[in-house]
C-alpha positions in Angstrom: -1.3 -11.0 28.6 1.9 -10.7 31.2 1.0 -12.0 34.3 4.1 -10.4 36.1 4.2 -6.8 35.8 6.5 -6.1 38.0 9.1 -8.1 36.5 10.8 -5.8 33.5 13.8 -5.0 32.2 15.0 -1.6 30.5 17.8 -1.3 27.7 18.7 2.1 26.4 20.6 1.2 23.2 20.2 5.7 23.2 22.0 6.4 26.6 24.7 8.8 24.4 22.1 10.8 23.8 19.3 10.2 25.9 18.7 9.7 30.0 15.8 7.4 30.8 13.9 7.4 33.7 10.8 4.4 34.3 9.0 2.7 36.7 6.1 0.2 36.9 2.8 0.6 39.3 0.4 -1.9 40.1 -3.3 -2.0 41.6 -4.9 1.2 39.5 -8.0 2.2 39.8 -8.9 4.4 37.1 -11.8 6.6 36.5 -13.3 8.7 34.0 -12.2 12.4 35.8 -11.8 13.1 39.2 -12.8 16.6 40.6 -10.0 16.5 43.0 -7.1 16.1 39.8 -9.4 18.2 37.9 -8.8 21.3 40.3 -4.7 20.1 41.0 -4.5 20.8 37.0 -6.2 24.0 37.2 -4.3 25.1 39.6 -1.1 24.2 37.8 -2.3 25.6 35.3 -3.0 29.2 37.0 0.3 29.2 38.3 2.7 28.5 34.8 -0.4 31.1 32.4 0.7 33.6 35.5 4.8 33.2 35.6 4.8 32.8 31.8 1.9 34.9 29.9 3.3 33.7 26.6 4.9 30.8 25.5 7.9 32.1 24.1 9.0 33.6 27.6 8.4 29.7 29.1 12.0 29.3 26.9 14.4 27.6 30.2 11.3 25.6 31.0 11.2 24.1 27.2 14.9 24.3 27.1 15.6 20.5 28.0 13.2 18.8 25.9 14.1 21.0 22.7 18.4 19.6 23.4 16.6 16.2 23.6 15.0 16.2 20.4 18.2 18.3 18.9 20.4 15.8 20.6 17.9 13.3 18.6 18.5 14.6 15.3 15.0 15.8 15.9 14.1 19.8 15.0 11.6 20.4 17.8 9.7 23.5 16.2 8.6 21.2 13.1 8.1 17.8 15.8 7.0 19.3 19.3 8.1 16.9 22.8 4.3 16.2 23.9 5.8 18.4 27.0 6.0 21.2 25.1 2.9 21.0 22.9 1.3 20.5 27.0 2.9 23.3 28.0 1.8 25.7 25.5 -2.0 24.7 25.2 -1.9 25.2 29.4 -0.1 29.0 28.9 -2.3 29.5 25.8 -5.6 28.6 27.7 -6.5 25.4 25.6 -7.3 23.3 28.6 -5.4 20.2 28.4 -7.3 17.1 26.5 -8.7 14.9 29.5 -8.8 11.1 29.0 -9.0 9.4 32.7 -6.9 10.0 35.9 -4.0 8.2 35.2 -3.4 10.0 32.1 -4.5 12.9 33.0 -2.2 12.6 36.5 0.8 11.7 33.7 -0.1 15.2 32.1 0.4 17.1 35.0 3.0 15.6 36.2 4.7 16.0 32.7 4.0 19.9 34.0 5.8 19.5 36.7 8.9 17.7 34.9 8.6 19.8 32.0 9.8 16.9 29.8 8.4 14.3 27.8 6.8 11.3 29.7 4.7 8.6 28.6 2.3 6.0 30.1 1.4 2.4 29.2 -0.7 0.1 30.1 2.4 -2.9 31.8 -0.1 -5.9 31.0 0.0 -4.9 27.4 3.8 -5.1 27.0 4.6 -8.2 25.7 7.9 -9.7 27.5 9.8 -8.5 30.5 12.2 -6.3 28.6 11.6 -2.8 26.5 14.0 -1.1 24.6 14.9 2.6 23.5 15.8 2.4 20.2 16.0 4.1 16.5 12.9 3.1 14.6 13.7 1.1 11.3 13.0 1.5 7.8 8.8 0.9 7.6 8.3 0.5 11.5 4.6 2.5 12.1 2.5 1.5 14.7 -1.3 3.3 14.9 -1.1 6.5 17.0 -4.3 7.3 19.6 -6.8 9.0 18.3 -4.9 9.7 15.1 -3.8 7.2 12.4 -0.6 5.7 11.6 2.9 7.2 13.6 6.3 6.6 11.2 9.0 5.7 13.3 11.9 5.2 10.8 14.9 7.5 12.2 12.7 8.3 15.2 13.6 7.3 19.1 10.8 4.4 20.0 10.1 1.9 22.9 9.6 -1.8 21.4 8.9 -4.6 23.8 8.8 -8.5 22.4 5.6 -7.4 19.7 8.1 -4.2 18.2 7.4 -0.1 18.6 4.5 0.8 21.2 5.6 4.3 22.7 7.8 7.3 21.8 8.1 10.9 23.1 5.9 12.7 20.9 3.1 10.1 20.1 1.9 7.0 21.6 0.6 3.5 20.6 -3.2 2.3 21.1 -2.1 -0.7 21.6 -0.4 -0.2 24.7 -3.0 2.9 25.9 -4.3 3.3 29.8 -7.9 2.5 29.7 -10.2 2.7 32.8 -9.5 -1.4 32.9 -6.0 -1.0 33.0 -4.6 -2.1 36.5 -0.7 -1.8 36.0 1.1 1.2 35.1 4.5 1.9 33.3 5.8 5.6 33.2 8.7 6.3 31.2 10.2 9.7 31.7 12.9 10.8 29.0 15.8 13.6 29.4 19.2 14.3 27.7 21.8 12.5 28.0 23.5 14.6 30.2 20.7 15.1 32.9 21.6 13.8 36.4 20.7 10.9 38.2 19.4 12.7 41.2 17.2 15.3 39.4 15.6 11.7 37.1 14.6 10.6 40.4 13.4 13.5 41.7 11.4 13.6 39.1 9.9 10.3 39.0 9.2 10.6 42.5 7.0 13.0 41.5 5.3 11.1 38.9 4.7 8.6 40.9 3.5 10.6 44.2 0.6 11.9 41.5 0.0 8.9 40.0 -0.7 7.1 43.5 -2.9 10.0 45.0 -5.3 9.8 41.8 -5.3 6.1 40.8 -4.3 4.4 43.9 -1.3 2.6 42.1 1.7 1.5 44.5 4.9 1.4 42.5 6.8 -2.0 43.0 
């Protein structure tokens, strides 16, 4: 297990076609729900079912994950951004799946962002470096709570071990569990987002992420 979370390195072998935005948190405290996040979501929630009664009129919000995945090679109505599928079970009234604070802090900041984001557990990345990449031929990892997630062709993050994370489905093996103590957010964007708006974006993220897990980032 990495004994240095706050040492890591990031190399987008994507960066023609996709902006990438990350940063690592340390001292979590997670917990099962929290009435506090619970009633942030809600009223996030609230807010985007009253602006948008539908999802199809939520189309600027969607608008920059659906160039990503285009950008990607990826048709986003037949492989949603998790932002999007988020986005439409809040407007739709679904409730959003809970799972603990930090993930459930990810989610709504991912509703604040409106683009895909994902969360990993730093002490099970294996190395100090992880890397955007195209999946190759046969690389799969198993998904969470579903089974295995094919990656050939797809965009992926692979530390020393290979794939643990991409913008539509995530690994087990790197998940955020209530034992997890050090945080890596990943943030994705097209290419031709600015730097300014990425950072304003994970500042954000990780304004949520400390008020609801206690995490500093580092």
């Amino acid at each position: 297990m990495n004994q240095t979370p706050a040492r890591l390195s990031f190399e987008n072998r994507l960066a023609d076609r996709v902006a990438v935005g990350w940063f690592v948190m340390t001292g979590a405290t997670i917990e099962p729900e929290s009435e506090a996040l619970s009633l942030a979501i809600e009223a996030r929630v609230r807010t985007l079912q009253e602006t948008y009664p539908e999802p199809a009129l939520a189309g600027d919000l969607l608008a920059p994950a659906r160039r990503l995945y285009w950008d990607l090679g990826i048709d986003p109505s037949k492989r949603r951004p998790a932002s999007e599928a988020l986005l439409r079970r809040a407007i739709q009234g679904k409730g959003l799946y809970r799972v603990n604070t930090a993930v459930d802090a990810a989610n709504l900041a991912s509703l604040s962002s409106f683009l895909p984001v994902g969360l990993y557990d730093r002490d099970r990345i294996e190395g100090d470096t992880v890397v955007l990449r195209l999946g190759e031929e046969g690389e799969s990892y198993p998904g969470i709570g579903k089974g295995d997630i094919h990656l050939e062709g797809r965009p992926l993050l692979a530390d020393a071990r290979g794939p643990f994370g991409n913008p539509s489905a995530d690994s087990l093996r790197t998940s955020v569990g209530l034992e997890t103590r050090s945080l890596l957010f990943v943030l994705y964007a097209p290419a031709q987002t600015g730097r300014e708006e990425i950072e304003r974006h994970l500042d954000e993220a990780a304004r949520i992420l400390e008020t609801y897990t206690g995490a500093r980032r580092v």
